[in-house]
C-alpha positions in Angstrom: -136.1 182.0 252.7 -136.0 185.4 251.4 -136.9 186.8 255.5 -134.4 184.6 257.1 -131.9 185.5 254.6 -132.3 189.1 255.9 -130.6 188.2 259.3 -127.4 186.6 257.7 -125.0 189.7 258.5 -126.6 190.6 262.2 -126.1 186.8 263.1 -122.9 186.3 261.7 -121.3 189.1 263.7 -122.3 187.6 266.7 -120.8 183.7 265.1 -124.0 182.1 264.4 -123.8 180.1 261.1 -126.8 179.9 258.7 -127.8 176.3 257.9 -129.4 175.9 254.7 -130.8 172.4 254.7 -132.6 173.2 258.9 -133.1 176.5 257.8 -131.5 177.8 261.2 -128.3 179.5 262.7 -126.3 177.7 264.7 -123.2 178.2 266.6 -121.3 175.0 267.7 -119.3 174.2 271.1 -117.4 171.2 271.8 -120.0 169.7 274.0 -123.1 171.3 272.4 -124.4 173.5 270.4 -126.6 177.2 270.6 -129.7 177.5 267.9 -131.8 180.2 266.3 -135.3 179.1 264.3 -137.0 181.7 262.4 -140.4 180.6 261.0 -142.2 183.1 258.7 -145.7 182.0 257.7 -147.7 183.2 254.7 -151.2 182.6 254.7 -154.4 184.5 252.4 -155.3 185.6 255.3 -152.4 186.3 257.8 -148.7 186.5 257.5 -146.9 185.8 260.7 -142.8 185.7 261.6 -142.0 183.6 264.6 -138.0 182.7 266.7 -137.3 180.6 268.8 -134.1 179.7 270.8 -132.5 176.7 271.4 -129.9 174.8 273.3 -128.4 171.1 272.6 -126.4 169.3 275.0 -124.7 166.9 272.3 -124.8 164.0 275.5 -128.2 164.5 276.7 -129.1 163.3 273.5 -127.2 160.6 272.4 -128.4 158.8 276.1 -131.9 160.0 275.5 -132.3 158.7 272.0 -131.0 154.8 273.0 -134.6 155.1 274.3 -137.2 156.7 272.1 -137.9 155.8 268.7 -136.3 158.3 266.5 -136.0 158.9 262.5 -132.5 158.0 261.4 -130.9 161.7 261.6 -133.1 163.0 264.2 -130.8 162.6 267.3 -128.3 164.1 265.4 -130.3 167.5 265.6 -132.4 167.3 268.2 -132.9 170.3 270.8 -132.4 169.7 274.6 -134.2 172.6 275.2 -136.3 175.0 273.1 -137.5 178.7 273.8 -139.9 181.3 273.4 -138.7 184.8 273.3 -141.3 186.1 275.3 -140.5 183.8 278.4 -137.2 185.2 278.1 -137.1 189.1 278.0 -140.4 189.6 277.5 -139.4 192.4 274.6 -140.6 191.3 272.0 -144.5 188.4 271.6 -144.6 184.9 270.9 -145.5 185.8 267.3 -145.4 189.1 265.1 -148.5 189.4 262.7 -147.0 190.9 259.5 -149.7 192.7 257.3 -147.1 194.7 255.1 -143.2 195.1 254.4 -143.0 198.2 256.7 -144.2 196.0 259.7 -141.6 193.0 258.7 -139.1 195.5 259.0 -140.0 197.0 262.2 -140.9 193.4 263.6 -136.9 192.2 262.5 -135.1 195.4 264.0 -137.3 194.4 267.5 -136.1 191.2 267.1 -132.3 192.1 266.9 -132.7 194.4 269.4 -134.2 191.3 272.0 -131.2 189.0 270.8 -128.4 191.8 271.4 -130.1 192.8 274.9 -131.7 189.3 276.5 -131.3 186.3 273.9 -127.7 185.9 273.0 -126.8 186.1 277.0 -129.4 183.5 277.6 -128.3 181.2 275.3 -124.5 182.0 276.4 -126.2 180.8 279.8 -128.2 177.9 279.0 -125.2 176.5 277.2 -123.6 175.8 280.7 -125.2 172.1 281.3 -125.5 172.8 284.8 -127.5 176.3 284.5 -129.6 174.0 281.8 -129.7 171.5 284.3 -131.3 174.1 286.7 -133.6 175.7 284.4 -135.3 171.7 283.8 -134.8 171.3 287.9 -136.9 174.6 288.8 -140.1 173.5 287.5 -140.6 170.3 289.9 -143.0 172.5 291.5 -144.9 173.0 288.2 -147.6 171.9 286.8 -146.4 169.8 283.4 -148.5 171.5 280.8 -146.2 170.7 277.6 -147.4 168.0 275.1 -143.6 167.0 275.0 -143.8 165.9 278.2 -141.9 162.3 277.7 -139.2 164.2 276.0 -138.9 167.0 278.7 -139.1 164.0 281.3 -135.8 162.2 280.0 -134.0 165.1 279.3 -134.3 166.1 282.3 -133.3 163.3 284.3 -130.4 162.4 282.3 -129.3 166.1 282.3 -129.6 165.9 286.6 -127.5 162.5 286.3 -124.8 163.9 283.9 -124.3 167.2 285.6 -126.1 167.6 289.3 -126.4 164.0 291.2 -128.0 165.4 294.0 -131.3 166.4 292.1 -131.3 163.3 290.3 -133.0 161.1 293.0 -135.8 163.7 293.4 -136.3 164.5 289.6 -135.9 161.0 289.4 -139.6 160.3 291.3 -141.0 162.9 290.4 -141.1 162.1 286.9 -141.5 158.0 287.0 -144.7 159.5 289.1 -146.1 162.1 286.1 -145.4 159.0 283.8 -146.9 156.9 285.6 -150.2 159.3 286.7 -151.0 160.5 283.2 -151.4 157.1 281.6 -148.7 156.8 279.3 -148.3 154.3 277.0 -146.8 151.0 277.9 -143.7 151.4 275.9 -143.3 154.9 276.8 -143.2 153.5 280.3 -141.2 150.6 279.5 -138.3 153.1 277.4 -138.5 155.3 280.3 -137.4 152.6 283.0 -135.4 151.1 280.7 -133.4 154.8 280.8 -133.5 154.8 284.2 -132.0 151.8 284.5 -129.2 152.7 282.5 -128.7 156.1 284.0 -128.6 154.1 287.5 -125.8 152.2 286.7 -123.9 154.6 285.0 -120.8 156.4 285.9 -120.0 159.6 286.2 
């Protein structure tokens, strides 16, 4: 608490709110919201400080989770799309080893330094549905590594639906066809054509 705490002034001047029961900075749109995670790990052995970026699209969600089985509040907070900040400026790694307080230090001013110059615009980017509708769109031709794969799968067919009808037929068969080839469960496959369904007959 004491680390994140040490970001409170640098992300309030650029409006991010600290939440104290998600232990996250948020700042809210009308149709969304923009999300900072900071995970600092102490172990005997290895101390590590970790952020990710993330972007909600407040109707993505609500579709998604008439589908999957959720916890009570979960919808409420889940992230459409969650980030790395090496895959985005490549400043700063996936995860800073911390073995004293002069390190932590240098570790958070890199940090600031990749939010000022690459993750604040990216998140200011991604906040657009249909330049998050893109970024889900663009990796058709990918292989689907990602062990959230079901929930990559309907958010991004509901975000094709909502914001970019044209991709929605082809993102559409593509992923009923990874469902389908890796075996999923029979509910997952049931919930997902049972979104599908609902995202066919529904008007934008």
């Amino acid at each position: 608490m004491e680390v994140i705490e040490f970001h409170h002034e640098f992300f309030n001047d650029f409006e991010f709110n600290f939440h104290s029961t998600h232990l996250l900075y948020h700042k809210n749109f009308p149709h969304g919201q923009q999300v900072i995670f900071i995970h600092y790990t102490e172990n005997p052995d290895k101390t590590s400080l970790e952020y990710r970026l993330g972007i909600r699209i407040n109707a993505v969600e609500e579709i998604i989770h008439k589908f999957l089985p959720t916890l009570s509040d979960y919808s409420e907070r889940s992230i459409t799309l969650l980030q790395s900040p090496e895959k985005i400026g490549k400043m700063i790694p996936q995860r800073f080893d911390i073995e004293n307080d002069s390190q932590l230090a240098e570790a958070i001013m890199a940090a600031e330094k990749f939010f000022v110059l690459h993750g604040f615009s990216w998140l200011d980017e991604m906040i657009q549905p249909l330049n998050l509708e893109n970024e889900f769109a663009n990796r058709i031709d990918k292989e689907f590594r990602t062990q959230n794969f079901v929930y990559t799968s309907f958010r991004g067919v509901t975000l094709a639906k909502l914001y970019k009808q044209e991709d929605y037929p082809i993102l559409r068969k593509m992923y009923l066809e990874q469902i389908q080839k890796r075996e999923m469960t029979p509910f997952t496959i049931a919930s997902f054509l049972h979104l599908l369904n609902y995202l066919d007959n529904l008007e934008v």
